[in-house]
TIRO-2110 file (N, C-alpha, C; in Angstrom, 1 decimal):
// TIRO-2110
160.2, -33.3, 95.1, N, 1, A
161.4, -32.5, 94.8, CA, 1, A
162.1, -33.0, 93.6, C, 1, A
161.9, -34.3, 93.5, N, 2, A
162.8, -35.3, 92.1, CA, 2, A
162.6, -34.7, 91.3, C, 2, A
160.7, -34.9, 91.1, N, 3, A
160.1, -34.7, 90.0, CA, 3, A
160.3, -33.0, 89.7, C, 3, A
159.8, -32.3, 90.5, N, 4, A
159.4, -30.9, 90.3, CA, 4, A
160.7, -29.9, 90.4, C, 4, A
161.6, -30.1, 91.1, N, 5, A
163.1, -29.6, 91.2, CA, 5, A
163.9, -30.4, 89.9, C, 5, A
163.6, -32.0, 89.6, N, 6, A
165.4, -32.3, 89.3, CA, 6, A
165.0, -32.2, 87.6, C, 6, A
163.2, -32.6, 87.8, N, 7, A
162.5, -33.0, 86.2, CA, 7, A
163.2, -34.5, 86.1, C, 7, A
163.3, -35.1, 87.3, N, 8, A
163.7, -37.0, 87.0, CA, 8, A
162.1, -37.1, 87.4, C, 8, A
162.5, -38.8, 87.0, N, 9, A
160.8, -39.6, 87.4, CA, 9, A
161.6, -40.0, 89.0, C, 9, A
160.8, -40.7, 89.5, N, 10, A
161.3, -41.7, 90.7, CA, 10, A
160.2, -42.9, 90.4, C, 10, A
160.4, -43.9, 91.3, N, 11, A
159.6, -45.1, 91.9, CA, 11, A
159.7, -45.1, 93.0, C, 11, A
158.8, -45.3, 94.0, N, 12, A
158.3, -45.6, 95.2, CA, 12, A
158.2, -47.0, 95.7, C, 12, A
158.6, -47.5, 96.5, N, 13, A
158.6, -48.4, 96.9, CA, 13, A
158.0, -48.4, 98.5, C, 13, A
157.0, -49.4, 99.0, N, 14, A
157.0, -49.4, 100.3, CA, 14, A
157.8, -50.5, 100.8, C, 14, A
158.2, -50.2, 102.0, N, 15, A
159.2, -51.0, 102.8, CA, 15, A
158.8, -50.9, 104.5, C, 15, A
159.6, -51.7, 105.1, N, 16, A
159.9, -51.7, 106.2, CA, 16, A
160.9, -51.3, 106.7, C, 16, A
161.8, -50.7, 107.8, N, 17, A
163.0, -50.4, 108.3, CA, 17, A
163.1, -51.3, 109.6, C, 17, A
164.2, -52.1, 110.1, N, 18, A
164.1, -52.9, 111.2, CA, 18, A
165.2, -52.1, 112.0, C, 18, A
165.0, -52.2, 113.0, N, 19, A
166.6, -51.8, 114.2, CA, 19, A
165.9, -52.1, 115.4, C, 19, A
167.2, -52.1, 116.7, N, 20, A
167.3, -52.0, 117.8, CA, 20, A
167.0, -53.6, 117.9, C, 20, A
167.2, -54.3, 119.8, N, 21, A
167.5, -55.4, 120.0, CA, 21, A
166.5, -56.2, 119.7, C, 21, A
164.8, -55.3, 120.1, N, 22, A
164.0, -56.5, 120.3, CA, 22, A
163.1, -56.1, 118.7, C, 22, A
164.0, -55.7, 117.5, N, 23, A
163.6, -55.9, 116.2, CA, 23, A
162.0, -54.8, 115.6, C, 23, A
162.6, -53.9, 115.9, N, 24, A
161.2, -53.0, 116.1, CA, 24, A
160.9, -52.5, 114.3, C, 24, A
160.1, -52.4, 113.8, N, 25, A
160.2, -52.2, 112.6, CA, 25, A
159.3, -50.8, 112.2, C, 25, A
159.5, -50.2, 111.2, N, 26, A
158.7, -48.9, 111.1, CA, 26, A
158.4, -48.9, 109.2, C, 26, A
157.1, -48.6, 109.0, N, 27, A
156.8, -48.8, 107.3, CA, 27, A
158.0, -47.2, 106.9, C, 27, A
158.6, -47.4, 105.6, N, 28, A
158.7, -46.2, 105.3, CA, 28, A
158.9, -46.1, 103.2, C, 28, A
159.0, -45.3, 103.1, N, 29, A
158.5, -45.1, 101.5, CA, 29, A
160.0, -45.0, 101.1, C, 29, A
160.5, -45.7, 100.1, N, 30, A
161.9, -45.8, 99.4, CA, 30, A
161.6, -45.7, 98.0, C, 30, A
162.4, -44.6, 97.8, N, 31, A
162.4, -43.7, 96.6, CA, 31, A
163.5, -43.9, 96.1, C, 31, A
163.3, -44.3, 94.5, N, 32, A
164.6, -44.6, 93.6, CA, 32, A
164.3, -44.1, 92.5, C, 32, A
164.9, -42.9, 92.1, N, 33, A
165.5, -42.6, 90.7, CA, 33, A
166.7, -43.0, 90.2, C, 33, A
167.4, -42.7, 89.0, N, 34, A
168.5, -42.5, 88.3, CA, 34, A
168.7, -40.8, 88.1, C, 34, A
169.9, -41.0, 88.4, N, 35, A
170.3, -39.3, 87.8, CA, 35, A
171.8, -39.3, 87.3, C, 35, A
172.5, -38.3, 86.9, N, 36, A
173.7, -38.4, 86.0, CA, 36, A
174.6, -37.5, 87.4, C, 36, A
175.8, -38.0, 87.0, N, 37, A
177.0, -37.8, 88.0, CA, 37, A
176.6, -36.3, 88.3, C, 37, A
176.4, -35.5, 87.1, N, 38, A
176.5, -34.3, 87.1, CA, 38, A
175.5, -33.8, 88.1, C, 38, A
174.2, -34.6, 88.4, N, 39, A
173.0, -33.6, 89.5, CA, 39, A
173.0, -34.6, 90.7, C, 39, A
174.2, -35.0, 91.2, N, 40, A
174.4, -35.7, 92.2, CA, 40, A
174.2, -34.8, 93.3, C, 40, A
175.4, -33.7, 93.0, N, 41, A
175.2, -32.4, 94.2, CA, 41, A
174.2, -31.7, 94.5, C, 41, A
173.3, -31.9, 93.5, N, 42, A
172.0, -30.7, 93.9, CA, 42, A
171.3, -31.8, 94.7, C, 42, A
171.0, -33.6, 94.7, N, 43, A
170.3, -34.1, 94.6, CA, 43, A
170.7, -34.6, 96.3, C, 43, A
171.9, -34.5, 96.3, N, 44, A
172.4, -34.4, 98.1, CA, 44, A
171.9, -33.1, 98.7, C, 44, A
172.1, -31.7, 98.0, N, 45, A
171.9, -30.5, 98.7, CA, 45, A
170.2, -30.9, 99.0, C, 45, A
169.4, -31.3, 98.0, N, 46, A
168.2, -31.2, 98.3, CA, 46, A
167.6, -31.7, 99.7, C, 46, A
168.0, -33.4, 99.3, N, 47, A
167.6, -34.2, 100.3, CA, 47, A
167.9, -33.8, 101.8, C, 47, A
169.3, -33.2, 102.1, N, 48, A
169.9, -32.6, 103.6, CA, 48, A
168.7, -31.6, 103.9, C, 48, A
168.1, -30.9, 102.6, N, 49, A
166.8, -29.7, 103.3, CA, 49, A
165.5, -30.3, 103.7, C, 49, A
165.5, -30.9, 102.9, N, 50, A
164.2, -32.2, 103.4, CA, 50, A
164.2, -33.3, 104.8, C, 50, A
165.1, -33.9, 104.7, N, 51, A
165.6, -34.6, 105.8, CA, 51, A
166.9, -35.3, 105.8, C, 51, A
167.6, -34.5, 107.0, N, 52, A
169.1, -34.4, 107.1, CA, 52, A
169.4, -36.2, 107.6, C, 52, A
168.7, -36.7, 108.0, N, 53, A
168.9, -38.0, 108.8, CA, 53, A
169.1, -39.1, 107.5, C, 53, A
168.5, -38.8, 106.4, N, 54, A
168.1, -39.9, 105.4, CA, 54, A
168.8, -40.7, 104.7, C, 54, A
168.8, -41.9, 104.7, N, 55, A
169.3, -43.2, 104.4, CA, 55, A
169.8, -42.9, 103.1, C, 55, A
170.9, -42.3, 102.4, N, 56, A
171.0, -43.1, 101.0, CA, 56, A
171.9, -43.5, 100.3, C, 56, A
171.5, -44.5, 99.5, N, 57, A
172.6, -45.5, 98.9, CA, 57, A
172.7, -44.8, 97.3, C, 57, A
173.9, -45.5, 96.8, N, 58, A
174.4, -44.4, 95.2, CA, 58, A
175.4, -45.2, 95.1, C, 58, A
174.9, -45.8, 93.6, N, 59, A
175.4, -47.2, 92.9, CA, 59, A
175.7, -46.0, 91.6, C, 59, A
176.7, -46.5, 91.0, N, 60, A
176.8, -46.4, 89.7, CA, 60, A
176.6, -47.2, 88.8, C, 60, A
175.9, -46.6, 87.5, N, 61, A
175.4, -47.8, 86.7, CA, 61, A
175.9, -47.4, 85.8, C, 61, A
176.3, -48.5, 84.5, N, 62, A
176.7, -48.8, 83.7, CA, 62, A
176.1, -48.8, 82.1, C, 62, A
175.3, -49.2, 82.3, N, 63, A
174.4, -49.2, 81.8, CA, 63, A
173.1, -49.5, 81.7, C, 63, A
171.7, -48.7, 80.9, N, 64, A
170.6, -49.0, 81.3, CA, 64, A
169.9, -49.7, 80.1, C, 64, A
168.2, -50.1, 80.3, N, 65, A
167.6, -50.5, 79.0, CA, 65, A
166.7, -50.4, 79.4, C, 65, A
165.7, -50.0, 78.2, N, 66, A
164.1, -49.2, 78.4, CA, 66, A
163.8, -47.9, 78.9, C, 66, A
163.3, -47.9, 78.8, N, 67, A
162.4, -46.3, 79.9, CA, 67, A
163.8, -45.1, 79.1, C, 67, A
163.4, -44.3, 79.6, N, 68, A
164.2, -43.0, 79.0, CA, 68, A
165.2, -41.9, 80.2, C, 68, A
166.6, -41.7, 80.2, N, 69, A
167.3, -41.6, 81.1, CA, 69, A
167.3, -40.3, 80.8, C, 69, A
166.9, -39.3, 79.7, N, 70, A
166.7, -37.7, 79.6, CA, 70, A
166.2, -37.1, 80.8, C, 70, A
166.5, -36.5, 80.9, N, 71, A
166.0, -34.8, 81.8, CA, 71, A
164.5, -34.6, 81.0, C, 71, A
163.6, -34.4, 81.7, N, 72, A
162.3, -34.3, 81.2, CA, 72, A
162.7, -33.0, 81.5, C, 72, A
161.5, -31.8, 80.4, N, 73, A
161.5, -30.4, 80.8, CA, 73, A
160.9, -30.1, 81.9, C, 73, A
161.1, -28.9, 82.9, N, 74, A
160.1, -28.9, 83.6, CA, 74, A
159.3, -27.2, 83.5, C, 74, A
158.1, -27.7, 83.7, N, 75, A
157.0, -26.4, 83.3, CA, 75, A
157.0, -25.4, 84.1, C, 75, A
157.4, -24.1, 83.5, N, 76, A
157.8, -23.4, 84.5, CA, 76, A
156.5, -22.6, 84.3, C, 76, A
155.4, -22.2, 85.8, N, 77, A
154.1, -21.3, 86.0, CA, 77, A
153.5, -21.1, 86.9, C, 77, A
END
């Protein structure tokens, strides 16, 4: 949906999730884009239709270096 709805890149990350007493752990995939203040709301509205339960954190940055922070087009067909 990042890619194909927002036209951001992401990275994937695999992880672990830990909880409960006796430390139970579950693999799960953690996904990090950048996006601008402005597609925050669509980027919440999305995620709640996908899955309402999901973990996410939202730092502001300041600034970046390398890679390219544009809105890629996306192909519309």
């Amino acid at each position: 949906m990042i890619i194909t709805k927002m036209g951001r890149g992401v990275t994937v990350y695999s992880g672990k999730r830990g909880y409960g007493k006796r430390g139970e752990t579950k693999e799960v995939d953690i996904i990090y884009t950048v996006i601008t203040r402005l597609e925050l709301n669509k980027l919440n509205t999305e995620i709640e239709k996908i899955e309402p339960n999901a973990f996410v954190v939202m730092n502001s940055v300041k600034d970046t270096k390398g890679g390219i922070v544009k809105k890629r087009p996306l192909k519309h067909g």
